[in-house]
Backbone as CSV, one residue per row, in Angstrom:
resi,resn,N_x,N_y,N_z,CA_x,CA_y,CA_z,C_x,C_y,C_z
1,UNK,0.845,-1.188,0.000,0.000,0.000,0.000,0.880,1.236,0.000
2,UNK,0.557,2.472,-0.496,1.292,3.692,-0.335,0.571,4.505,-0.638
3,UNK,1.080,5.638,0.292,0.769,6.883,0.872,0.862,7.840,0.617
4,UNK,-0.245,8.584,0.249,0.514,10.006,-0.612,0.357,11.023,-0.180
5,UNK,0.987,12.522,0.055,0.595,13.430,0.352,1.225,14.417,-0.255
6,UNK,0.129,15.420,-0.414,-0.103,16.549,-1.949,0.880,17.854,-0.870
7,UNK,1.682,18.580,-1.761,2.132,19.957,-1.383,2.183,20.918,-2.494
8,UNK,2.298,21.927,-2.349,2.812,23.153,-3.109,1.725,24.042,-3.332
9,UNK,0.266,23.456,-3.004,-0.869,24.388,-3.287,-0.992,26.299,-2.846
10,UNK,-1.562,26.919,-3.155,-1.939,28.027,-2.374,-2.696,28.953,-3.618
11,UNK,-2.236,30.146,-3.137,-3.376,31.365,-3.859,-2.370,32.027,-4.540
12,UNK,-2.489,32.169,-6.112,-1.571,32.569,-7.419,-2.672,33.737,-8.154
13,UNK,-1.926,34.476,-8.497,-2.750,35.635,-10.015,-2.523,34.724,-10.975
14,UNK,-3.687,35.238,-11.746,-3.987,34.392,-12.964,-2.700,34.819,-14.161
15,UNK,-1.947,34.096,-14.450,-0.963,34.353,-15.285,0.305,33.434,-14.824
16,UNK,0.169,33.105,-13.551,1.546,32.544,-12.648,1.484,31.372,-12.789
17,UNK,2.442,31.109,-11.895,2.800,29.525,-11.879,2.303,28.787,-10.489
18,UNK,2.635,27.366,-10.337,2.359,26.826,-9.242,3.016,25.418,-9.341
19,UNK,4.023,24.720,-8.671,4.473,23.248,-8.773,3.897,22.676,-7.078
20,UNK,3.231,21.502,-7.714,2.469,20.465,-6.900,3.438,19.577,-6.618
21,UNK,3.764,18.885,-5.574,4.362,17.631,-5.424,3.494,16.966,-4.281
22,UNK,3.725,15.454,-4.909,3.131,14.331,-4.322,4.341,13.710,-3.594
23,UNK,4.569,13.319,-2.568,5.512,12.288,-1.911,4.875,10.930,-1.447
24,UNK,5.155,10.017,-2.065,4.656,8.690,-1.940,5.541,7.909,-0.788
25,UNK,4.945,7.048,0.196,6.356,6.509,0.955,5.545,4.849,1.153
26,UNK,5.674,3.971,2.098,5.261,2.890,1.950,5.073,1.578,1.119
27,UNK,6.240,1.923,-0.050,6.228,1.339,-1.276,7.023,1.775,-2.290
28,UNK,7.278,0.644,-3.335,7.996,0.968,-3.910,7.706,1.459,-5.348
29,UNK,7.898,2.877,-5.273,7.316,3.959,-5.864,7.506,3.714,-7.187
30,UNK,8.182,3.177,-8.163,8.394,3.138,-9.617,7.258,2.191,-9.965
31,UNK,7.013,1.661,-9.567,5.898,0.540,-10.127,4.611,1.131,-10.040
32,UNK,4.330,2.471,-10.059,3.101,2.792,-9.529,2.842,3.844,-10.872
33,UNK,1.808,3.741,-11.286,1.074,4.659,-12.630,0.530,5.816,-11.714
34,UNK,1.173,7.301,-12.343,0.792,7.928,-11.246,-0.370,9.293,-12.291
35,UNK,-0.889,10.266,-11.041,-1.659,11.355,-11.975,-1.366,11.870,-10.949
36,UNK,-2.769,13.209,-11.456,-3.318,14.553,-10.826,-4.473,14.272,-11.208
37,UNK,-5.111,14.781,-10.518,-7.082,14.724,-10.757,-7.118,16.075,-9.737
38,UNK,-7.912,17.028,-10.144,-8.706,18.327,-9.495,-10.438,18.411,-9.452
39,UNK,-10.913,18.906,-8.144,-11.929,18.852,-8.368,-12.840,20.360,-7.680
40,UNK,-13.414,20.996,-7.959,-13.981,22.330,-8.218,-14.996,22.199,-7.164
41,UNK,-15.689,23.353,-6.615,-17.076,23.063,-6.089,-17.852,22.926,-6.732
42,UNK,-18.872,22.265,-6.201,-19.975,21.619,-7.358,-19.860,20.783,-8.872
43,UNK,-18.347,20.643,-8.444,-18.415,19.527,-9.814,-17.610,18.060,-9.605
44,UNK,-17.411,17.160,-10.450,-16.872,15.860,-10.283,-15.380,16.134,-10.189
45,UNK,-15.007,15.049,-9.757,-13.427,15.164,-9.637,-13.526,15.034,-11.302
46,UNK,-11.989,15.458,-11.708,-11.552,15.318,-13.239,-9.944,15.132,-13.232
47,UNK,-9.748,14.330,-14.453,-7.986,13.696,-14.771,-7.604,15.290,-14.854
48,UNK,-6.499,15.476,-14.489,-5.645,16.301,-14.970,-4.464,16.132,-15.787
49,UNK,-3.872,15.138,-15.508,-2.548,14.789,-16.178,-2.394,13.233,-15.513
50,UNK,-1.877,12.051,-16.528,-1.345,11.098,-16.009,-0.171,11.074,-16.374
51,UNK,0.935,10.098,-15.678,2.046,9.444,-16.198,2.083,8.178,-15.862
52,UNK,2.545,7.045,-16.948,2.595,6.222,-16.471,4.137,5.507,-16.159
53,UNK,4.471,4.308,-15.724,5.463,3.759,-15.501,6.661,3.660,-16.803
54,UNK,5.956,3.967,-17.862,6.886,3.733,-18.992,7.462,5.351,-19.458
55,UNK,6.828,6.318,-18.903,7.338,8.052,-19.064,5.743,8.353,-19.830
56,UNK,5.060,7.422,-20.123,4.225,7.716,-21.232,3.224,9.035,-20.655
57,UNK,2.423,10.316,-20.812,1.790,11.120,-20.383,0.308,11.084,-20.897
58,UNK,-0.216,11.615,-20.250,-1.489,12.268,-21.476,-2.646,13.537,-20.122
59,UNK,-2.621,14.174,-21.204,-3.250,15.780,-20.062,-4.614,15.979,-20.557
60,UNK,-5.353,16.734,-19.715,-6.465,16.735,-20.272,-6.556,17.992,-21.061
61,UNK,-7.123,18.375,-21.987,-7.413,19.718,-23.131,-7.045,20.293,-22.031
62,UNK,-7.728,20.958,-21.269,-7.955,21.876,-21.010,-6.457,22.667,-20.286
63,UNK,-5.386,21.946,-20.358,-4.209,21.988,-19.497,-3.290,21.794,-20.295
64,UNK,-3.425,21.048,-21.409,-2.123,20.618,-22.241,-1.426,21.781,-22.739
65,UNK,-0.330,22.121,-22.854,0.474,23.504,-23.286,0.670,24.236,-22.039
66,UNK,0.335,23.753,-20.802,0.736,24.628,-19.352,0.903,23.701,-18.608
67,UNK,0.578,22.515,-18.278,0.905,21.816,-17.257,1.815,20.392,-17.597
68,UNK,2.455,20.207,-16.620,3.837,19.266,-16.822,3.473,18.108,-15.761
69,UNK,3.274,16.497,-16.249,3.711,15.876,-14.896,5.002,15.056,-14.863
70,UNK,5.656,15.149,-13.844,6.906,14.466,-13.858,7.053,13.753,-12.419
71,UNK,7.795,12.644,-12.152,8.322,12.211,-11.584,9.895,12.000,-11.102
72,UNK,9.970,11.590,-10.382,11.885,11.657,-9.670,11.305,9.852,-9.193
73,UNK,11.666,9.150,-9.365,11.568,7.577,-8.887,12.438,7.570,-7.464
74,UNK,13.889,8.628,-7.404,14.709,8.145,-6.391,14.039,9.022,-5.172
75,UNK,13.458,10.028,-5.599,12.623,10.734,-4.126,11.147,10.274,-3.950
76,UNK,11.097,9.419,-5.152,9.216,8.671,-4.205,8.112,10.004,-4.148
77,UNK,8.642,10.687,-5.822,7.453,12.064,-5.713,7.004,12.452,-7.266
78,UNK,6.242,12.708,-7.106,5.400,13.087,-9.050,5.241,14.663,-8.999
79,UNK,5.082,14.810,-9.872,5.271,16.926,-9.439,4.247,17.170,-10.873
80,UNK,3.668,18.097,-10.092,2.831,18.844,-11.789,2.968,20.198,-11.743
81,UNK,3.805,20.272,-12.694,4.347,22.114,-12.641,3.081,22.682,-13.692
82,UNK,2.437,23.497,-13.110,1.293,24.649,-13.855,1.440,26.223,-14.131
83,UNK,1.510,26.014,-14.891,2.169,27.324,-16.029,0.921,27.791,-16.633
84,UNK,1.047,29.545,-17.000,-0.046,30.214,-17.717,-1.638,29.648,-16.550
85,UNK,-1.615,30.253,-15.289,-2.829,29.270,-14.818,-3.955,30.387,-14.984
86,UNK,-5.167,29.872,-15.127,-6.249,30.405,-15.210,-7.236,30.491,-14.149
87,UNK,-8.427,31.376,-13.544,-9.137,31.098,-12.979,-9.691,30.216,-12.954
88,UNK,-10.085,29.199,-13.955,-10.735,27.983,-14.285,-10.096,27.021,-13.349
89,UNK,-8.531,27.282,-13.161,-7.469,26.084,-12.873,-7.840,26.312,-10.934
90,UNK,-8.716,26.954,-10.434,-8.954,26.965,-8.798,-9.861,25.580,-8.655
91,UNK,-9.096,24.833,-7.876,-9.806,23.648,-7.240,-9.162,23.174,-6.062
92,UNK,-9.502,21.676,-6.032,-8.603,21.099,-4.702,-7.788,20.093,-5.696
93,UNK,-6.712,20.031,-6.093,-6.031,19.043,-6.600,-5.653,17.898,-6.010
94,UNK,-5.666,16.358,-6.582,-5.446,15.502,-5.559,-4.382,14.223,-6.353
95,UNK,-3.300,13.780,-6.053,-2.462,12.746,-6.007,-2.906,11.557,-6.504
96,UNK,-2.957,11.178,-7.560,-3.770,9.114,-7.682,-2.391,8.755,-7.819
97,UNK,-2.368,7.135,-7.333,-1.336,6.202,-7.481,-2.193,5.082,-8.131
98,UNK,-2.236,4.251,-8.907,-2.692,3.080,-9.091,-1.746,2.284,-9.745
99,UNK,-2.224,0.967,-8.874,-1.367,-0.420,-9.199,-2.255,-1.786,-9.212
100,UNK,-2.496,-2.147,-10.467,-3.059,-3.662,-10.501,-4.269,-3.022,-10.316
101,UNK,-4.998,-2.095,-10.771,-6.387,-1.694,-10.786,-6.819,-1.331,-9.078
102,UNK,-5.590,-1.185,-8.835,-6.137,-0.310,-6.997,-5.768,0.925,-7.274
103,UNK,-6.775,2.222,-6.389,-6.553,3.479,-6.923,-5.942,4.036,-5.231
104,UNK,-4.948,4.722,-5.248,-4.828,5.328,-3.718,-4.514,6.863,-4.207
105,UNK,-5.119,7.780,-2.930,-5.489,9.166,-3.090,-4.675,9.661,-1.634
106,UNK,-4.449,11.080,-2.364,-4.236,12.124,-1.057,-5.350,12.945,-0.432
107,UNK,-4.773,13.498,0.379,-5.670,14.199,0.738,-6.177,15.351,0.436
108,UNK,-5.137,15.748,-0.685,-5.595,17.026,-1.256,-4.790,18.389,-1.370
109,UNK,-4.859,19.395,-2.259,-4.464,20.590,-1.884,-4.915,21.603,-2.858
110,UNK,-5.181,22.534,-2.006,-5.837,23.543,-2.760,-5.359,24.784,-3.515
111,UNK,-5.795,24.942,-4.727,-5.157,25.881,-5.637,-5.973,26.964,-6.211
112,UNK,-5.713,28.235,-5.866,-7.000,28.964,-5.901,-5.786,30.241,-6.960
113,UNK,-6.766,30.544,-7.959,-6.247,31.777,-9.096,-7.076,32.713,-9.274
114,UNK,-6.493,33.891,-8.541,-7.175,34.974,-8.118,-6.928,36.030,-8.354
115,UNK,-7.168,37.209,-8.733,-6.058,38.623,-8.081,-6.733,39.415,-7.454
């Protein structure tokens, strides 16, 4: 099983940046297909960006050309650097790990684009 917990969130002007990191511990972190999923008030959670174990990516429209996900395997952390962010981009962003069709989540962090 492993454990994730979300950092880097807070309150940005619309134009800035923001890098998320996930730190995974309890496991051994390369074997794990990782994302971002954000979710808004009043609406469903949604993919933001995956990566999987092979480097392979895929982002959702609405993000592709500003947001990056990457991983470090030797620090046990996935990072989604967000570039050009928009008011649209304010939610609670959250960490997925999945392995063998099990999904594990953080707890969250919130990203609010404001001025």
């Amino acid at each position: 099983q492993v454990q994730l917990v979300e950092s880097g969130g807070g309150l940005v002007q619309p134009g800035g940046s923001l890098r998320l990191s996930c730190a995974a511990s309890g496991t051994r972190f390369s074997i794990y297909n990782m994302g971002w999923y954000r979710q808004a008030p009043g609406t469903q959670r949604e993919l933001v960006a995956r990566l999987d174990t092979g480097g392979r990516t895929n982002y959702a429209d609405s993000v592709k050309g500003r947001f990056i996900i990457f991983r470090n395997n030797s620090r046990n952390t996935v990072y989604l650097q967000m570039n050009s962010l928009k008011a649209d981009d304010t939610a609670v962003y959250y960490c997925n790990a999945i392995l063998l069709g099990t999904a594990y989540w953080g707890q969250g962090t919130q990203v609010t684009v404001s001025s």
